[in-house]
C-alpha positions in Angstrom: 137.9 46.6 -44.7 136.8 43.5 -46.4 137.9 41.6 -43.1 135.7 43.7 -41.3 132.6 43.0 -43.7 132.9 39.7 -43.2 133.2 40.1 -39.8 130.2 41.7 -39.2 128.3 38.8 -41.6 129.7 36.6 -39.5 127.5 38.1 -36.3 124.5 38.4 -39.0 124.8 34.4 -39.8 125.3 33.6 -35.4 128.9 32.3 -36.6 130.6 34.1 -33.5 134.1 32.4 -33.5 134.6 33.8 -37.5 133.3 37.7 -36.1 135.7 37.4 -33.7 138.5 35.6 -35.8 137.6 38.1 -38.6 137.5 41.3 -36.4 141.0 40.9 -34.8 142.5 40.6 -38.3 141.3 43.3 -39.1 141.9 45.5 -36.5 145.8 44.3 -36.3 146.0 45.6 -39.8 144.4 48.7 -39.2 146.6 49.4 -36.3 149.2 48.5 -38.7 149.0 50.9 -40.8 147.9 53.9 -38.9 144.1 53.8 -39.4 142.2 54.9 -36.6 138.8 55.0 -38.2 139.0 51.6 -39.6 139.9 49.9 -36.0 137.3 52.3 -34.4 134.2 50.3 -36.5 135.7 47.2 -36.5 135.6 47.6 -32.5 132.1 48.1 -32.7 131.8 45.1 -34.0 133.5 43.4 -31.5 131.2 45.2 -29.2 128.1 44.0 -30.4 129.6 40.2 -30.1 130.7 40.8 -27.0 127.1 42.1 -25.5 125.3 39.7 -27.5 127.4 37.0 -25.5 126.6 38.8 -22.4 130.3 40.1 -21.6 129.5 43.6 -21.4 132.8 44.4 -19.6 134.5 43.8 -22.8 131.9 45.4 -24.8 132.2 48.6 -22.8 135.8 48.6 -22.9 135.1 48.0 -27.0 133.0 50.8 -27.2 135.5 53.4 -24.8 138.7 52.2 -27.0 136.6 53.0 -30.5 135.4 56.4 -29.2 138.6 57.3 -28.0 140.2 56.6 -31.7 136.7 58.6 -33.5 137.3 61.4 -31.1 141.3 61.7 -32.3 140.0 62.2 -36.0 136.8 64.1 -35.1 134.5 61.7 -36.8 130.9 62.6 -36.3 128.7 60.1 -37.8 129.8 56.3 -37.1 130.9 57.6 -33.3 127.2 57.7 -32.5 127.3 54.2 -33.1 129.6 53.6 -29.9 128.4 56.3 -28.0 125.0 55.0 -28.2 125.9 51.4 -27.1 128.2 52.5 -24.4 125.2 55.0 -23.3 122.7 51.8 -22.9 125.3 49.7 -21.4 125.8 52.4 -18.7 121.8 52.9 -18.1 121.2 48.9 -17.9 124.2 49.1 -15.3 122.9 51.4 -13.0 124.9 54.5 -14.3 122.2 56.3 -15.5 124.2 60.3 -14.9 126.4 58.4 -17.8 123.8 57.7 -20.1 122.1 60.6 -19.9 125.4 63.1 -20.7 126.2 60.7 -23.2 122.5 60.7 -24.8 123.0 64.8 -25.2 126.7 63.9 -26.5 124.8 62.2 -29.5 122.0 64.5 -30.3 124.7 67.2 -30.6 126.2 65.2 -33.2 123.2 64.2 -34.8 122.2 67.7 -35.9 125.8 67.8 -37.7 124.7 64.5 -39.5 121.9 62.9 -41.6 119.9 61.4 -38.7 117.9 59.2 -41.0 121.0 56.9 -41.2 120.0 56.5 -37.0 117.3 54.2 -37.7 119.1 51.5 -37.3 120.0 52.3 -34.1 116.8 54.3 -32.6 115.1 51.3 -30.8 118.1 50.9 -28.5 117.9 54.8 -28.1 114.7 55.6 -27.5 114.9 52.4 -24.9 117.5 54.1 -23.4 116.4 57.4 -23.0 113.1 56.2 -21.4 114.9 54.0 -19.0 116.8 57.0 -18.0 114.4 58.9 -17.9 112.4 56.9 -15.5 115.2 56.8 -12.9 116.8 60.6 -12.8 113.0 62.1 -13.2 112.5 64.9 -15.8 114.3 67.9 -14.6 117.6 66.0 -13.7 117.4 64.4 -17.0 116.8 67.2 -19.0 119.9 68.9 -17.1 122.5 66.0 -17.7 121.0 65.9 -21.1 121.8 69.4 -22.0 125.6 69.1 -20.2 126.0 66.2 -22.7 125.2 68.2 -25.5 128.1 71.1 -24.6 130.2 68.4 -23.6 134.0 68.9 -25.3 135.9 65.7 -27.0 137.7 65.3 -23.9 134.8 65.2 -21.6 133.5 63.1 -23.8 135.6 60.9 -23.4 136.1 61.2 -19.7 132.6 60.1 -18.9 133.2 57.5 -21.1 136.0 56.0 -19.5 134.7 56.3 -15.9 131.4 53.7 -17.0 132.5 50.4 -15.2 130.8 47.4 -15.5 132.4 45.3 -12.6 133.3 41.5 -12.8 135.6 40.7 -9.5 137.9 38.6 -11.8 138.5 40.8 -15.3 138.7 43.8 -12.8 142.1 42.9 -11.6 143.7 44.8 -14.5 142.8 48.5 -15.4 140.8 48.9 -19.2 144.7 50.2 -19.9 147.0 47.2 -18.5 144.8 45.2 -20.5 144.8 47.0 -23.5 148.9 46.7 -23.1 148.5 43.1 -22.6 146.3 42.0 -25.4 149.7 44.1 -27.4 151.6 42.0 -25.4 150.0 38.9 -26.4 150.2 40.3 -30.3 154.3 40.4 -30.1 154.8 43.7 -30.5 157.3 45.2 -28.4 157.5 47.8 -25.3 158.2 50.6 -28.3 155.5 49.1 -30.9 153.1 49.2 -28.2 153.8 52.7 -27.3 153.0 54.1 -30.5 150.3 51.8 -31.1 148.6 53.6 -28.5 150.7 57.0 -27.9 152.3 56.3 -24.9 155.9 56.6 -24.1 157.7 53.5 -23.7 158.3 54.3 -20.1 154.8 54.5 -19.2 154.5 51.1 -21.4 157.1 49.7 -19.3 155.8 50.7 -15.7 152.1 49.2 -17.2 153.8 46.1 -18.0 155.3 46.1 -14.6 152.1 46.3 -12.9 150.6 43.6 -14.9 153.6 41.4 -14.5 153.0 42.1 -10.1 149.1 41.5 -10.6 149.5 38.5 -12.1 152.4 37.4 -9.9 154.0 36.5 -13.9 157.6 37.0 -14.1 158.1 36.9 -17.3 155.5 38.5 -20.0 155.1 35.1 -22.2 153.7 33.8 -18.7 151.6 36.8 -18.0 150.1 36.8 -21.4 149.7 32.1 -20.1 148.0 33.7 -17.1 145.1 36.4 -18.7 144.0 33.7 -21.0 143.6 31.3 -18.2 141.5 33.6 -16.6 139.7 35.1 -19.4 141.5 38.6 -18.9 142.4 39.2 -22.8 140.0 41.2 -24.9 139.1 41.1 -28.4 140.6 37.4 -28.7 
């Protein structure tokens, strides 16, 4: 947690080489120890860097892993948080249906929560909504809107994971091959990685497999040479 502080000083005080440096410490020792919650804000964080920097490909995929780990442990506060910033990333991308369901997604949530603690957040949320808003027309809105609100965790999360934000070169791997990869690039092996992120290791395997063919890498140490040569690695 104190890695994560300082992380998010770091993007206070413009020093974005330390947030980053500071974020992926942390979040390798969350992971470590079986702390969803912990690598679910510290991925905001990332977030945040990464759109500030203008890589909102990685910030989406920030945003989708972090409310895909809030979701597992039903958290209902700091998941607005993501959902809010994958939501504006999804309007200002032309996926405006997405931002709508996942602007009823967080008023549900806010009624279960002390919505005073949203100040910090409402400029980019009423932004949003109005941007929407503008686009769909009233009655569409207010219909995607009200579906977000119902939605369950798991459609939640599907809408979620269906937001793209295209870039011809980081969209050679799937948001999962490059999730396995950045483990890949951490050391851990095909069974660390599948509990890391509750696969089985043969699924691990056949994702490594693909990454290995869409790279044309034949081993992983040069798969893991080839992603950072073209940028492909998240969250460092």
């Amino acid at each position: 947690m104190a890695l994560t502080v300082l992380s998010s000083m770091a993007v206070e005080r413009c020093n974005d080489k330390m947030c980053a440096k500071y974020a992926n410490e942390a979040i390798l020792l969350f992971r470590s120890i079986g702390h969803p919650s912990g690598t679910a804000f510290t991925l905001n964080i990332l977030a945040e860097l990464y759109h500030k920097q203008g890589d909102d490909r990685r910030a989406a995929l920030a945003y989708t892993n972090a409310i895909e780990l809030w979701l597992g442990v039903d958290e209902r506060w700091a998941i607005i948080w993501s959902l809010n910033g994958l939501a504006a990333l999804a309007a200002s991308h032309q996926q405006q249906k997405a931002a709508a369901a996942l602007i009823g997604a967080i008023d549900s949530r806010l009624q279960l929560v002390d919505a005073t603690k949203f100040q910090w957040h409402r400029e980019r949320y009423d932004s949003m909504v109005e941007a929407t808003l503008a686009v769909l027309g009233v009655v569409r809105f207010a219909e995607l809107r009200a579906m977000g609100e119902k939605m369950t965790p798991d459609a939640v999360l599907a809408v979620a994971t269906a937001i793209t934000v295209n870039d011809p070169v980081t969209d050679l791997l799937s948001s999962r091959e490059t999730e396995v990869l950045r483990l890949v690039a951490n050391g851990l092996t095909g069974r660390e990685i599948a509990g890391a992120i509750f696969l089985s290791p043969r699924t691990v395997n056949t994702h490594v497999a693909h990454i290995l063919a869409k790279l044309d890498a034949p081993t992983r140490r040069l798969a893991v040479k080839r992603a950072r040569e073209l940028d492909l690695l998240p969250f460092g």
